[in-house]
C-alpha atoms as one frame of an Amber mdcrd trajectory, in Angstrom:
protein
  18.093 -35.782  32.230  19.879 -39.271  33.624  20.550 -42.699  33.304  19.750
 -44.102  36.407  21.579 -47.347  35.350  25.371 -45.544  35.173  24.301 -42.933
  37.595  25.234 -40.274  34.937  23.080 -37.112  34.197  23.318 -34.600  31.048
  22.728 -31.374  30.120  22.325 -30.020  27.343  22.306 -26.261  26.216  19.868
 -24.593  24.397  22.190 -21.106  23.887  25.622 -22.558  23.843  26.967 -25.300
  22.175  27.794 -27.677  25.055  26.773 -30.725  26.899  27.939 -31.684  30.036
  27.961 -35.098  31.140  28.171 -35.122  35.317  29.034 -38.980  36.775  27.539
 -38.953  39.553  29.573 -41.875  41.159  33.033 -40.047  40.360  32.006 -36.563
  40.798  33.696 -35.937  37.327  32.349 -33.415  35.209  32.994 -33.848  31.151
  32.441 -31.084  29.042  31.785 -31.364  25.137  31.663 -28.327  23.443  30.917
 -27.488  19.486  30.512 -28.683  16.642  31.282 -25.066  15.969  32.374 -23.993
  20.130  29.840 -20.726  19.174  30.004 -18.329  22.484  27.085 -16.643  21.902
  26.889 -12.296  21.683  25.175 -10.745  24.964  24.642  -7.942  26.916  24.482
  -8.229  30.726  21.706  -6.596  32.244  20.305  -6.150  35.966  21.742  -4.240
  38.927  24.398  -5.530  40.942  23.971  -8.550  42.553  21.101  -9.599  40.252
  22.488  -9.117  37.079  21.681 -12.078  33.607  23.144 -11.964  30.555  20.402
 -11.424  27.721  21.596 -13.563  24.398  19.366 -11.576  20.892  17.594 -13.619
  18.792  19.853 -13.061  15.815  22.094 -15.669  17.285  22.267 -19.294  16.349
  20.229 -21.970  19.048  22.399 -24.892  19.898  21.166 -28.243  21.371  17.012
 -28.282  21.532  17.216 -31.647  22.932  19.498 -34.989  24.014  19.143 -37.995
  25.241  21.707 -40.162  27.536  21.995 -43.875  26.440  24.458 -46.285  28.043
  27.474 -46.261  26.746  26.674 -43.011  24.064  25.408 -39.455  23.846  22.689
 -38.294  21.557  22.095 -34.571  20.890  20.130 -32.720  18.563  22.022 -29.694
  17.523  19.875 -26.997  15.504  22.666 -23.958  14.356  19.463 -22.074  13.674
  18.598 -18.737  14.657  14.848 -18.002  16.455  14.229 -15.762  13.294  15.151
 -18.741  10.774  13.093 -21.462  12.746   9.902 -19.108  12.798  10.515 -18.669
   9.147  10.061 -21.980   8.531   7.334 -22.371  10.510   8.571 -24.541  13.330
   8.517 -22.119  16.373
């Protein structure tokens, strides 16, 4: 997602706690990681040269959305796990 009035563009991540803010003007790249800085458990799998890491649902979802404003960041950070959101219903 952008802000086409500061030329900046975010992204969020859904399995790692991070947002990335990328200035588009600058070329600088600024990293935010946490609240907790959570590197999720995987297992790599593929052949060589076509290999993606495969994160299990036992570990917890970070940001499920965000939104750029002008001069602040928004981002909705969940710390839930697949399991616990489809026990509540909301998957």
């Amino acid at each position: 997602m952008g802000n086409p009035k500061t030329n900046k563009y975010l992204k969020a991540c859904i399995l790692r706690d991070r947002l990335e803010i990328f200035d588009k003007k600058t070329g600088d790249i600024i990293s935010i990681d946490g609240p907790p800085n959570h590197i999720p458990q995987f297992i790599v799998v593929g052949s060589p040269g076509n290999q993606s890491p495969i994160v299990q649902s036992d570990q917890p979802l970070a940001y499920m959305d965000a939104l750029l404003g002008d001069d602040l960041v928004f981002g909705l950070y969940s710390g839930n796990t697949d399991q616990e959101i489809m026990k509540l219903g909301r998957g």
